[in-house]
C-alpha positions as CSV (number, residue, x, y, z in Angstrom):
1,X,-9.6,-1.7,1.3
2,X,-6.3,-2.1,1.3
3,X,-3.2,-2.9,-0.4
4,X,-0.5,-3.0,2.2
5,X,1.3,0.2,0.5
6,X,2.9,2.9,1.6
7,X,0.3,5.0,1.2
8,X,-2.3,5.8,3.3
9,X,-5.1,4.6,0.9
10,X,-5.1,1.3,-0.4
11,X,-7.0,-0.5,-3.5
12,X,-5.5,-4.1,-3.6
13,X,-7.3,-6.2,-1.6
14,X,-5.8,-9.8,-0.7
15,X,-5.7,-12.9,-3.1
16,X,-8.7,-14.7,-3.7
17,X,-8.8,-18.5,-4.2
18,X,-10.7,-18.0,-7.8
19,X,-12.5,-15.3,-9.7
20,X,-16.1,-16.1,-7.7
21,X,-14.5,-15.2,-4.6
22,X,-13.3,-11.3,-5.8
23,X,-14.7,-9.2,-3.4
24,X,-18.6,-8.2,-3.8
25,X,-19.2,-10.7,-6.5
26,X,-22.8,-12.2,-6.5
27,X,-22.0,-15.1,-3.9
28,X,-18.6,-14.1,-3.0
29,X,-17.3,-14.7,0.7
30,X,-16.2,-10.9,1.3
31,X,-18.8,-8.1,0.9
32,X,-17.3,-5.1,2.2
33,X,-18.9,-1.2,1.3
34,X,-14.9,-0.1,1.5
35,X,-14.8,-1.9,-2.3
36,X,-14.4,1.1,-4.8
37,X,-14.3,1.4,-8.3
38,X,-10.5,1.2,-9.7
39,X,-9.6,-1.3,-6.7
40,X,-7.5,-4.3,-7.7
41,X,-7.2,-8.2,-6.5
42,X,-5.7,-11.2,-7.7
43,X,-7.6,-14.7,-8.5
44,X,-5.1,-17.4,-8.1
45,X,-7.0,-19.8,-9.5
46,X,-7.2,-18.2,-13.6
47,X,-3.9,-16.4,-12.3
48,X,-5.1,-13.0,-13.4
49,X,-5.4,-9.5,-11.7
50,X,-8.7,-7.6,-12.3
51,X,-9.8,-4.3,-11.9
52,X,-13.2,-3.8,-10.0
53,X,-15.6,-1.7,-12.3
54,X,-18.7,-1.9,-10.6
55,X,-18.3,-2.2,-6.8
56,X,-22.1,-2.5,-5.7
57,X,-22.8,-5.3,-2.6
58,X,-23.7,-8.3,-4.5
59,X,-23.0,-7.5,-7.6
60,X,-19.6,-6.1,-8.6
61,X,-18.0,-6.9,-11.7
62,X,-14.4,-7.3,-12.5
63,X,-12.5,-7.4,-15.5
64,X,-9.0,-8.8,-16.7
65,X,-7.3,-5.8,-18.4
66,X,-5.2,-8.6,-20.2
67,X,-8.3,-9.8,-21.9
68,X,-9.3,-6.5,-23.5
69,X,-8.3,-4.7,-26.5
70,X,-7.3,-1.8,-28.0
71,X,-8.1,-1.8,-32.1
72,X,-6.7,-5.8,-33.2
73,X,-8.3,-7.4,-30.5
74,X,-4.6,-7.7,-28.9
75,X,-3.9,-8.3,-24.6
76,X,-3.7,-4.4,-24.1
77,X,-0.4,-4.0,-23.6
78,X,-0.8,-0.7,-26.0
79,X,-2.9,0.7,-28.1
80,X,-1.4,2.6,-31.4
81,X,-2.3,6.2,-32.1
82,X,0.1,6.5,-35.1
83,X,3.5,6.2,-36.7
84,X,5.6,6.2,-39.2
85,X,5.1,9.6,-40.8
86,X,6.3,12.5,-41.8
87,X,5.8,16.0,-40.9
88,X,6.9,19.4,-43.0
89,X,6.4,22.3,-41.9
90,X,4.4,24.5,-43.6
91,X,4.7,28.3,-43.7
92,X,2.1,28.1,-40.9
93,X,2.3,25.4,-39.0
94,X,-1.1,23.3,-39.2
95,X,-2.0,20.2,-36.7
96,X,-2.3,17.3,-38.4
97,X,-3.6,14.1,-37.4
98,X,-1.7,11.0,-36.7
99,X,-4.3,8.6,-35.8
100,X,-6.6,7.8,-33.7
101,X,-8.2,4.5,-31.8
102,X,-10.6,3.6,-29.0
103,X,-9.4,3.0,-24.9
104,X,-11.9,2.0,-21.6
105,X,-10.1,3.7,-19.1
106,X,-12.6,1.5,-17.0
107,X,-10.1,-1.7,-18.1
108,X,-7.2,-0.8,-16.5
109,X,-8.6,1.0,-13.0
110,X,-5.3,2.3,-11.2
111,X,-2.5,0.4,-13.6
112,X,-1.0,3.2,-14.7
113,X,-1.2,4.5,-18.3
114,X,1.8,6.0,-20.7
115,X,1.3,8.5,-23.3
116,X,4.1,8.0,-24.9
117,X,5.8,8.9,-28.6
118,X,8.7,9.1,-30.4
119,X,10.4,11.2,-33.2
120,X,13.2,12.1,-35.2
121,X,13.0,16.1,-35.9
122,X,15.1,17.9,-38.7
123,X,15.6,21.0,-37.9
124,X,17.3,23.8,-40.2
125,X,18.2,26.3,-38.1
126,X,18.6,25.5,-34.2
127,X,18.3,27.5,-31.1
128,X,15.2,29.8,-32.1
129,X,13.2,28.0,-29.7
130,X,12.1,25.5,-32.0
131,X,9.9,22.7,-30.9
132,X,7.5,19.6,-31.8
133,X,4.5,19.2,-29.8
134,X,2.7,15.0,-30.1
135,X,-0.9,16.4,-28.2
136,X,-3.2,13.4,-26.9
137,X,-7.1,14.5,-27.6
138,X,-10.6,13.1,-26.3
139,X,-13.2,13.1,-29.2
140,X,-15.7,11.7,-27.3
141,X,-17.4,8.4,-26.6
142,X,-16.2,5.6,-28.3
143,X,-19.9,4.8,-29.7
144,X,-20.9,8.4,-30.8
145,X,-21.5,11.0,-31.4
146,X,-18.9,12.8,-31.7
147,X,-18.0,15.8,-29.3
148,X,-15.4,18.8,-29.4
149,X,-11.8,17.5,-28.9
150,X,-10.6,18.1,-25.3
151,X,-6.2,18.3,-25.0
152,X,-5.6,15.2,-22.6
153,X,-2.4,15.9,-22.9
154,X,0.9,17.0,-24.8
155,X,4.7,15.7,-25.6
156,X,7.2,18.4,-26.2
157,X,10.4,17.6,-28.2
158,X,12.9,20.5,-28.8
159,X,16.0,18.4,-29.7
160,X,17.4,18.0,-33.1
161,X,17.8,14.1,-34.2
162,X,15.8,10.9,-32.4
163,X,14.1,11.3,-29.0
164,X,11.3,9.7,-27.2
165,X,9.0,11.4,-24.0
166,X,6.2,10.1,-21.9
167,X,3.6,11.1,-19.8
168,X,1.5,9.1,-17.1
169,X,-2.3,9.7,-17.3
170,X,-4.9,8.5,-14.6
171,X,-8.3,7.4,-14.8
172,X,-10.9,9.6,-13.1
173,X,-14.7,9.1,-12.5
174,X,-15.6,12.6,-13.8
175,X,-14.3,16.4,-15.0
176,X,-10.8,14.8,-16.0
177,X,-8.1,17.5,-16.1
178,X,-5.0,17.9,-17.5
179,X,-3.0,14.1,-17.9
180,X,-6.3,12.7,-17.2
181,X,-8.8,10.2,-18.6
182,X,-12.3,9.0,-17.7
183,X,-13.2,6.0,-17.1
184,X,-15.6,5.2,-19.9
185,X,-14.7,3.8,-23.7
186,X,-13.7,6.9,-25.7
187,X,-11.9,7.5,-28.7
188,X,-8.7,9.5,-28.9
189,X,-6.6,11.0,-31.3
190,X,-3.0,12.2,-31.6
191,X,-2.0,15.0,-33.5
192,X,1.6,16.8,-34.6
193,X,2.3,20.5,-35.0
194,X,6.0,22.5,-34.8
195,X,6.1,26.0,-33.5
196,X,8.8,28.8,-33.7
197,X,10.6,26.5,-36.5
198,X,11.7,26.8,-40.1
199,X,9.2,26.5,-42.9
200,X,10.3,23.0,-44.6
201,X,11.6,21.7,-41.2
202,X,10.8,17.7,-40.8
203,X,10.0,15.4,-38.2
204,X,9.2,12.0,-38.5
205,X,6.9,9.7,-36.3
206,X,8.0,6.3,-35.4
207,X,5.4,5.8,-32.5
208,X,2.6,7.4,-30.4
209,X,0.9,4.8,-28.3
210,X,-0.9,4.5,-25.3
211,X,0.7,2.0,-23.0
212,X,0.2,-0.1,-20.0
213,X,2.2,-2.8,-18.2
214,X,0.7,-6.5,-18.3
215,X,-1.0,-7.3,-15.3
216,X,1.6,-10.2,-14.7
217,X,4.2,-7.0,-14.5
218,X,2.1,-5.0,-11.7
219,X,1.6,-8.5,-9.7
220,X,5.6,-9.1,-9.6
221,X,5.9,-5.8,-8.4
222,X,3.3,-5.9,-6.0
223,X,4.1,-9.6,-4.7
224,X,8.1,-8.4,-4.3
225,X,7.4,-6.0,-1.8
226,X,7.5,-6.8,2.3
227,X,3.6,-4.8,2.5
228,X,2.2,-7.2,-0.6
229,X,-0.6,-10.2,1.1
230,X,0.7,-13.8,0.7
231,X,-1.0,-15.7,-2.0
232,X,-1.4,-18.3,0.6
233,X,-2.2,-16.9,3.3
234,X,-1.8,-18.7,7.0
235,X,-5.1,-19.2,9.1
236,X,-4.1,-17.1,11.6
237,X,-3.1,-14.1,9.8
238,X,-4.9,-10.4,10.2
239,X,-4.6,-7.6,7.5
240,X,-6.9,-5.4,9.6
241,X,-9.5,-5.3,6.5
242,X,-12.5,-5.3,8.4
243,X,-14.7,-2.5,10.0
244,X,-14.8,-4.9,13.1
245,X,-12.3,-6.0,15.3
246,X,-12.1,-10.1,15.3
247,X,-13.4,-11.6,17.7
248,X,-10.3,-13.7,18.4
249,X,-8.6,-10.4,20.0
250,X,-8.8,-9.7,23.9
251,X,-7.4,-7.3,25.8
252,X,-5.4,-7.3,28.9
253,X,-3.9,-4.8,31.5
254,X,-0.8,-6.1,31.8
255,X,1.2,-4.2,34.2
256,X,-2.0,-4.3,36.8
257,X,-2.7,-8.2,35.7
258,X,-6.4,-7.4,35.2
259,X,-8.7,-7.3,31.8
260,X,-8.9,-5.0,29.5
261,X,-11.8,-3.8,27.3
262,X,-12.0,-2.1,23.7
263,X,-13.6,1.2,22.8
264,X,-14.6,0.7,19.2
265,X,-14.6,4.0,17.3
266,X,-13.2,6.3,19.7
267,X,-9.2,7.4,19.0
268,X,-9.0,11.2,19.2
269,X,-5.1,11.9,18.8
270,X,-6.0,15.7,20.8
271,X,-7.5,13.9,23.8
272,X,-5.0,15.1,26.8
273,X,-7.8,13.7,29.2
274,X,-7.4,9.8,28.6
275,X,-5.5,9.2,31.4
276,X,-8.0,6.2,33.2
277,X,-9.8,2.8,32.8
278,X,-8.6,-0.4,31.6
279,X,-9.7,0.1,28.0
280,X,-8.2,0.7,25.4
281,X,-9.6,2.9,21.9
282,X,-9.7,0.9,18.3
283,X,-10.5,2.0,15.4
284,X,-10.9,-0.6,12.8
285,X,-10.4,-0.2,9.1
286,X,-10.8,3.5,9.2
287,X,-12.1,5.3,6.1
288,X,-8.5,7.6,6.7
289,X,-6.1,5.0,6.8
290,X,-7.7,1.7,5.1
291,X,-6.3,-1.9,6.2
292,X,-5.4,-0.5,9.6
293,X,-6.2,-1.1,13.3
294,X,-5.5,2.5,15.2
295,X,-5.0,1.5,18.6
296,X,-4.8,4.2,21.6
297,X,-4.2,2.8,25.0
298,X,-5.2,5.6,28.0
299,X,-2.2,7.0,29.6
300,X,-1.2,4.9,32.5
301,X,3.0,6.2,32.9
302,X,4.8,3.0,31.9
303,X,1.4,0.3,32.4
304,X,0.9,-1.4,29.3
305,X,-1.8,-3.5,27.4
306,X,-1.7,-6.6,25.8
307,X,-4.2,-7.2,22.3
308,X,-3.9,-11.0,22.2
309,X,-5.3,-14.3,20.9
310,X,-4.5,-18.0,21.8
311,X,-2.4,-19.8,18.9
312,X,-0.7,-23.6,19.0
313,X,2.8,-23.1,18.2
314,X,4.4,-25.5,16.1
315,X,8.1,-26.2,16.6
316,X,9.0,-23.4,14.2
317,X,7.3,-20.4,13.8
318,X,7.8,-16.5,11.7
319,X,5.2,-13.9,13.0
320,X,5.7,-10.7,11.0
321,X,3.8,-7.6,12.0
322,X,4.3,-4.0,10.5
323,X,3.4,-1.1,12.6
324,X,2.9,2.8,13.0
325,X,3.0,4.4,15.7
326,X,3.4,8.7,17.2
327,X,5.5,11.0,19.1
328,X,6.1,14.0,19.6
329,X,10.2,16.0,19.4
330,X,11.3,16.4,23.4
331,X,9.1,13.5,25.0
332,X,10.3,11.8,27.9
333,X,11.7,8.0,27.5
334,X,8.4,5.6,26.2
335,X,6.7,8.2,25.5
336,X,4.4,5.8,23.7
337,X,5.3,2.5,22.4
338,X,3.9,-0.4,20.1
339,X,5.2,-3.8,19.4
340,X,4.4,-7.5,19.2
341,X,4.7,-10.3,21.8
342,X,4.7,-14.1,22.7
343,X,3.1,-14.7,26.1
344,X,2.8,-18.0,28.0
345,X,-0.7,-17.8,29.4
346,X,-1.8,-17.6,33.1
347,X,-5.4,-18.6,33.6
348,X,-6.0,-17.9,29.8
349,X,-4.6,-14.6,29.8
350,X,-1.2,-13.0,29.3
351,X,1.4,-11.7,31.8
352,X,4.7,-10.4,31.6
353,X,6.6,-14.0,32.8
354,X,8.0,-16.2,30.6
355,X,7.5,-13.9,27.1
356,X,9.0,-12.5,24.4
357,X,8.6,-8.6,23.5
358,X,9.7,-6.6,20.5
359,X,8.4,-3.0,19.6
360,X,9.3,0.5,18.3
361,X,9.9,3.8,19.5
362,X,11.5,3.1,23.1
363,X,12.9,6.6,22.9
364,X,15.9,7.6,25.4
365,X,17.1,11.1,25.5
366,X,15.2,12.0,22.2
367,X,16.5,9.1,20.6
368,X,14.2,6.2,18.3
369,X,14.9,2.5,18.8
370,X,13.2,-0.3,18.9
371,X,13.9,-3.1,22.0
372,X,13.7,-6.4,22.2
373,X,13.4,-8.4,25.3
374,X,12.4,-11.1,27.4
375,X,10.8,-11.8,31.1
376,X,12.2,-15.0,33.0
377,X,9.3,-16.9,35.0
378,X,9.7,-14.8,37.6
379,X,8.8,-12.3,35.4
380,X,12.1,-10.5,35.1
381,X,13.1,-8.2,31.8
382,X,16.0,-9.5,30.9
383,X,18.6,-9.2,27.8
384,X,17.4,-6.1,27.0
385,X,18.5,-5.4,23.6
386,X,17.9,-2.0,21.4
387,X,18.9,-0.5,17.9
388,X,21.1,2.1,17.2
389,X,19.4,5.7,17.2
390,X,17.9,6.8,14.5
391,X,17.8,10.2,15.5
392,X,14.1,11.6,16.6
393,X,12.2,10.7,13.5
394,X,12.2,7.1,13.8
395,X,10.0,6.3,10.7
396,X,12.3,4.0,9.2
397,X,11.6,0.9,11.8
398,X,8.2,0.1,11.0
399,X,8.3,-4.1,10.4
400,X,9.2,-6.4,13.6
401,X,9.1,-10.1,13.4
402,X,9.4,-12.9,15.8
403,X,11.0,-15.9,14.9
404,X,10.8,-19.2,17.0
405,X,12.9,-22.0,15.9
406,X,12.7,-24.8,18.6
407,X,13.3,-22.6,21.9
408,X,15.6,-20.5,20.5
409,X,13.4,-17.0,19.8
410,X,14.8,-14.4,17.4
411,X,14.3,-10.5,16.6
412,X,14.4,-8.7,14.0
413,X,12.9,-5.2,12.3
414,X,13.0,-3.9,9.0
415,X,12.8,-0.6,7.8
416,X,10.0,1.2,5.2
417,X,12.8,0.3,2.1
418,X,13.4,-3.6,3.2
419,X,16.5,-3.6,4.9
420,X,16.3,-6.0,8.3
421,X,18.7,-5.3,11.1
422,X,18.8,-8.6,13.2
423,X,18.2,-7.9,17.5
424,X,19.6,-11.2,18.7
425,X,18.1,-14.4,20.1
426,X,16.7,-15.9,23.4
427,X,17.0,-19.4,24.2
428,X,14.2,-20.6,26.7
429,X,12.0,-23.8,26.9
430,X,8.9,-21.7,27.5
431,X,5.6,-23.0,27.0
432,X,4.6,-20.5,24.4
433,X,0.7,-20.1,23.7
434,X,-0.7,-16.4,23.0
435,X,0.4,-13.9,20.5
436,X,-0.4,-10.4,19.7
437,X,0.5,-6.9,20.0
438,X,1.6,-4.4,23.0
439,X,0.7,-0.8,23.6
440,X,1.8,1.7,25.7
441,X,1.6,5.6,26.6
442,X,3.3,7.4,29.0
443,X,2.6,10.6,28.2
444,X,-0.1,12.8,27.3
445,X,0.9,15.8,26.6
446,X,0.1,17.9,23.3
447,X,-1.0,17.2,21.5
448,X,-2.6,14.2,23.0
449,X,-2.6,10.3,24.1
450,X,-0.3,8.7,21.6
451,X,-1.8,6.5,18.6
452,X,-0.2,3.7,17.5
453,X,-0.9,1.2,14.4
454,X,-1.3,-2.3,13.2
455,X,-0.9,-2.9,9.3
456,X,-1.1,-6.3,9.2
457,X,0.4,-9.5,11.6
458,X,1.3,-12.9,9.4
459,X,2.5,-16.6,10.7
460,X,4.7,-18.8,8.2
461,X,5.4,-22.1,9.4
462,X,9.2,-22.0,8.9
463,X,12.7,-22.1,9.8
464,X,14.2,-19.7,7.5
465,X,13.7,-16.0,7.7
466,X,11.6,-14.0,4.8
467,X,14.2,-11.3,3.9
């Protein structure tokens, strides 16, 4: 599924209440064929990030990395494959071992691992290209037999005196290549052995480990960014995780005040013919691009389309969304547009009086902004407010929240690296009850009707901004 990371494939799926709740466990809530093996999740209840291992419906298993070991029994934090000795060169050179130690790649899943070592070489005679070389080797399953030692990987030191390198290595299912382990116990060794130096040169071996950060180090660093799932997450939040669309969306036509439909499965981002109907393409959790909705709305000029649900809104209210969306270099103004809304509902369903409307790429003259704005009852846009340009590429914007405190309704969006650049605010006593997202095209030339994106849309219950 779905971290909320920049990349395009996830593998952190959201918090769990306790460790019988992580995804595809026997009796768990969430039984999803997207699990995979390597994917991570967080129990708050033991306060531990596993690793899935097995990710069959029903029957997954997890594992804390923090509870396995590496030789002592230890949290494996590292596991030691030498130290503390001393190499001579002989009058040709000879690899010698400097220990060696068992490691289940399987325990870690995508932490990432360190080869790491570090030495203090003596050399006699510099600048004849002399080097050490620390080389990482696979002997072979950690229960036997033994099998022909495969190079994982190597360390090169060519500095006289004290110096330290590393190397990350990943865990792979199968035919691991260079930097890479499988996912199975093994045992590995680490070896030494100088080339193009002096007979009688010297380097001594403080360390050669493999490492990993605690798992309490990888949460931190996942929690800290704006992408990361809350630990508590609000009732009405959506990460998109789901190869169905909820059934709390609708859709609505609002430009022509009539509704709207979805057609599940059927974005094509080279379709120049979607130019009719009242319905507008989702695709759900895509395999491509996990922990997204893609959302293509036919090309209607400047008609737009509202993807909403009913919500009671307390007196104050934060609803953070973060979105992707297309364009091509030349279009004409809203070319294509995607943002999120407060509607006061007519009959149930949205229209453009009395609401609130942020969203991204509201392009003028080649230029990228995002606009915020609102309609009076009569369903005027007024205070139209935009960013500065950011020049045709635009991918910086991609957060927008909404932030109701009393009447008085506040924009802001954030960029990719966290910064926030504040709209402005709108004070008006409007009786508030939808929420959701807008999508527009207004163009479909090559290569096609515009695709937009929705990452994830959260509500916090609060008067202060996230940051």
């Amino acid at each position: 599924m779905a971290t909320k990371s920049p990349r395009q494939h996830h593998s952190q799926w959201p918090n769990v209440s306790a460790s019988t709740q992580l995804p595809n466990a026997s009796g768990a809530t969430i039984q999803d064929s997207a699990l995979e093996v390597g994917d991570i999740c967080f129990s708050i209840a033991e306060g531990v990030l596993y690793v899935c291992t097995d990710a069959t419906l029903g029957a997954a298993v997890w594992v804390d990395p923090g509870a396995a070991s590496g030789g002592g029994g230890a949290p494996l934090t590292s596991v030691s494959l030498g130290g503390w000795y001393t190499y001579t060169q002989a009058a040709t050179p000879l690899e010698e071992q400097l220990g060696n130690d068992s490691f289940d790649g399987a325990l870690v899943g995508v932490l990432p691992i360190v080869f790491k070592a570090s030495v203090t070489n003596s050399w006699q005679l510099t600048g004849i290209g002399e080097t050490c070389r620390i080389r990482l080797y696979d002997m072979g399953p950690a229960a036997g037999p033994p099998a022909a030692p495969r190079l994982v990987s190597e360390l090169t030191f060519t500095a006289n005196g004290p110096a330290s390198a590393e190397q990350a290595l990943t865990v792979v299912t199968a035919a691991p290549g260079a930097n890479q382990i499988l996912n199975t116990d093994r045992m590995y060794e680490a070896r030494i052995i100088h080339d193009s130096s002096t007979t009688g040169d010297v380097t001594f071996v403080g360390s050669v480990v493999l490492e990993i950060p605690s798992p309490s180090t990888v949460l931190e660093t996942v929690k800290s960014e704006l992408w990361a799932p809350p630990e508590t997450p609000h009732a009405a939040d959506d990460e998109f995780d789901s190869d169905t669309l909820d059934a709390a969306w609708s859709c609505h036509n609002l430009t022509d005040g009539v509704a709207g439909s979805f057609s599940v499965g059927t974005v094509d981002a080279y379709d120049t013919t979607f130019n009719s109907g009242n319905a507008v393409r989702v695709n759900p959790n895509p395999v491509t691009r996990r922990s997204w909705l893609l959302m293509q709305p036919p090309n209607l000029a400047t008609k737009r389309f509202a993807i909403y649900k009913p919500h009671t809104f307390p007196t104050n209210l934060l609803v953070v969304a973060r979105m992707r969306f297309s364009k091509r270099l030349g279009a004409i103004a809203e070319d294509g547009n995607v943002g999120i809304a407060f509607w006061t509902a007519n009959g149930g369903v949205p229209e453009e009086a009395s609401s609130f409307e942020l969203y991204v790429n509201e392009p003028e003259a080649n230029e990228c902004e995002a606009e915020y704005r609102y309609y009076t009852a009569g369903g005027v846009a007024s205070g139209i407010t935009v960013t500065t340009n950011v020049s045709n590429e635009g991918q910086a914007l991609e957060y927008l929240a909404l932030h109701k405190i009393g009447t008085t309704y506040h924009a802001w969006v954030g960029t990719a690296g966290g910064n926030w650049i504040y709209m402005t605010a709108f004070t008006e006593a409007f009786a508030i009850d939808l929420v959701g997202i807008i999508v527009g095209n207004n163009e479909a030339a090559s290569p096609g009707v515009k695709v937009h994106g929705i990452d994830f849309i959260r509500f916090y219950e609060t008067a202060n901004f996230l940051f």
